[in-house]
C-alpha positions in Angstrom: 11.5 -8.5 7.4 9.0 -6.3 6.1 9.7 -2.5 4.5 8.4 -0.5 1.3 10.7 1.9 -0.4 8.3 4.1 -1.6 9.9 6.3 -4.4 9.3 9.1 -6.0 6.9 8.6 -8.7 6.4 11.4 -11.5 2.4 12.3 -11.9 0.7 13.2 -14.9 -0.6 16.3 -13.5 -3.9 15.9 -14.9 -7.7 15.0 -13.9 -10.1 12.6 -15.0 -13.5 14.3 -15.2 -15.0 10.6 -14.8 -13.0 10.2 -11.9 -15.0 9.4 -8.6 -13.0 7.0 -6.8 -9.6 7.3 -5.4 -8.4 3.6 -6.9 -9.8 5.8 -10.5 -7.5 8.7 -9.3 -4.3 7.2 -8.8 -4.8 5.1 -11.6 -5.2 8.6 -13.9 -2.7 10.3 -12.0 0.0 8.4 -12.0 1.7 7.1 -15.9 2.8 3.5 -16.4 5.9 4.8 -16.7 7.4 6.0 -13.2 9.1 5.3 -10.4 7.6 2.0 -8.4 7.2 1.5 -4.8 9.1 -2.0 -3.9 8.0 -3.8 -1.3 10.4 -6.0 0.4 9.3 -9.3 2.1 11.7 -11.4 3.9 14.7 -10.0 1.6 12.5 -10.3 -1.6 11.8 -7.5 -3.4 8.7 -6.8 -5.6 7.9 -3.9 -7.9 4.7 -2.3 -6.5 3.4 0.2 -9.8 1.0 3.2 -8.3 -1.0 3.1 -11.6 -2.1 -0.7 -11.7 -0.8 -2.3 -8.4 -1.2 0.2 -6.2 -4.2 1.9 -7.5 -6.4 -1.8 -7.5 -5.1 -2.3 -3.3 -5.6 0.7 -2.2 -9.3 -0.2 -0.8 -7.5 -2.8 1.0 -4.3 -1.2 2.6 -7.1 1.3 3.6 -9.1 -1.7 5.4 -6.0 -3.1 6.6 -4.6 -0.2 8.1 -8.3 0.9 9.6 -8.6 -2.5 11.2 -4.9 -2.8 12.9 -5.2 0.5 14.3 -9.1 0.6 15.5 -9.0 -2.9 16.8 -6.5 -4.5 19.7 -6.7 -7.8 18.0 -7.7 -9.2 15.2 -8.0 -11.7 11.6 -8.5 -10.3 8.2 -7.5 -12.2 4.9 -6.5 -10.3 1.9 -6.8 -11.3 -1.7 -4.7 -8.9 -3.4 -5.9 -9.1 -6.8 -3.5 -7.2 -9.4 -2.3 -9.6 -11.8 1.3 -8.6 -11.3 0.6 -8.6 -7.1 -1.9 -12.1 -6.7 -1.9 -13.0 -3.5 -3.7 -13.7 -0.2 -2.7 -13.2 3.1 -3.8 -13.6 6.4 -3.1 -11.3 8.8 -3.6 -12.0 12.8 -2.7 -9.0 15.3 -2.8 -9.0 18.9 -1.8 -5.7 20.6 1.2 -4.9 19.1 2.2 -7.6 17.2 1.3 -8.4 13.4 1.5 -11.8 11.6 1.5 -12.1 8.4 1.0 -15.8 6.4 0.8 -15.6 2.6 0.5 -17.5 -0.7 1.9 -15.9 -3.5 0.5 -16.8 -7.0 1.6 -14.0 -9.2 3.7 -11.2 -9.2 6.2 -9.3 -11.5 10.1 -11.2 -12.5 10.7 -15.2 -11.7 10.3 -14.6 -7.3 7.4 -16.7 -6.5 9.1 -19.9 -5.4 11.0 -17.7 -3.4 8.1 -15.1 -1.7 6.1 -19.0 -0.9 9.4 -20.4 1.0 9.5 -17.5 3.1 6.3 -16.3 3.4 5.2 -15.2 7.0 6.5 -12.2 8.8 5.9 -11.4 12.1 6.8 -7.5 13.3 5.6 -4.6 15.2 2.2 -3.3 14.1 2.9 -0.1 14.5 6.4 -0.6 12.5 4.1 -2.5 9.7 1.2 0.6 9.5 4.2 3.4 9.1 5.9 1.2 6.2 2.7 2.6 4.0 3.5 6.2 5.2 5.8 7.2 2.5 3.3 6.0 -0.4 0.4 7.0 1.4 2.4 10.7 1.1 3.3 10.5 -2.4 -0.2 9.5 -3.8 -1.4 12.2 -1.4 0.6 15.0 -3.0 0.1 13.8 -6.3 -3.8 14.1 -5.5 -2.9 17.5 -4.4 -0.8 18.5 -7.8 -3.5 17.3 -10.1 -6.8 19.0 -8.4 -8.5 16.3 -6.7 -10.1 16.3 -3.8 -13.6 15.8 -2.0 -14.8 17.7 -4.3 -14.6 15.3 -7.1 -13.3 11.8 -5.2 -16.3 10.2 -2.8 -13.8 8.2 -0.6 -10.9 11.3 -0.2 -11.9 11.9 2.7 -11.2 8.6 4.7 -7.7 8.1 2.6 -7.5 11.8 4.1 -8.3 9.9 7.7 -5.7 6.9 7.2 -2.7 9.6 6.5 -3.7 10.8 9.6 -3.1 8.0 11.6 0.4 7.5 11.1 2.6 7.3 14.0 5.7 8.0 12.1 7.6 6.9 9.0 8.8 3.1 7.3 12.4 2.2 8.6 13.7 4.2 5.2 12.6 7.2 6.0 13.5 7.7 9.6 16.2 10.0 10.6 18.5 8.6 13.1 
């Protein structure tokens, strides 16, 4: 089981003249203290901050993203390198199925024994991609509300792309 509960982080409403990445952004835009995503593996959950977790993986959910939709199959490892998010995984897709395998070394409150005992996940790909929807949206319109864009942020543009490439929403936000 794999879902993020996105939130509804508060923003500072401000920009960073110095600012020319999107990791830069969301780390300016967003204040250490504010609503976290939480990320929940296999019934563990983990506190995702959009300031210093989010902000340092972005790059990589990018990648990730990028690669499971562009490719039919596929390998990548991840070293997710916040120290309150330290892990690698390896991800193998084929068609519509994703695999997950990962080894947890750090991460925020006393859950790593438990993320290393249950630490694979295999789902839908499609159902894994739309889990990032939510905070894909919310960094998205925080961009908005503080006056960034291409303008002023070199890689906008293909965070613009990714949003685009949603198929629909994670399993919390899905009207049924």
């Amino acid at each position: 089981m794999f879902y993020i509960q996105a939130c509804k982080p508060i923003n500072n409403r401000t920009v960073d003249e110095n600012d020319s990445k999107l990791m830069e952004a969301i780390e300016t835009i967003f204040p250490m203290r504010t609503e976290a995503a939480i990320m929940v593996w296999n019934y563990v959950s983990i506190p995702l901050s959009y300031k210093y977790d989010i902000s340092y993986m972005i790059n990589d959910i990018i990648i990730v993203i990028q690669e499971l939709v562009m490719k039919q199959e596929g390998i990548l490892i991840i070293n997710w390198l916040p120290d309150t998010f330290c892990s690698q995984w390896l991800i193998k897709w084929k068609e519509d199925i994703v695999e997950i395998h990962s080894r947890w070394y750090c991460v925020v409150g006393d859950i790593i024994d438990n993320l290393n005992r249950v630490s694979s996940i295999s789902m839908n790909k499609w159902d894994f991609i739309n889990e990032w929807e939510r905070v894909f949206y919310n960094i998205g319109i925080a961009l908005k509300e503080c006056g960034y864009s291409h303008k002023n942020i070199e890689d906008i543009e293909l965070f613009n792309k990714i949003c685009s490439m949603f198929s629909g929403k994670g399993i919390l936000y899905q009207i049924i």
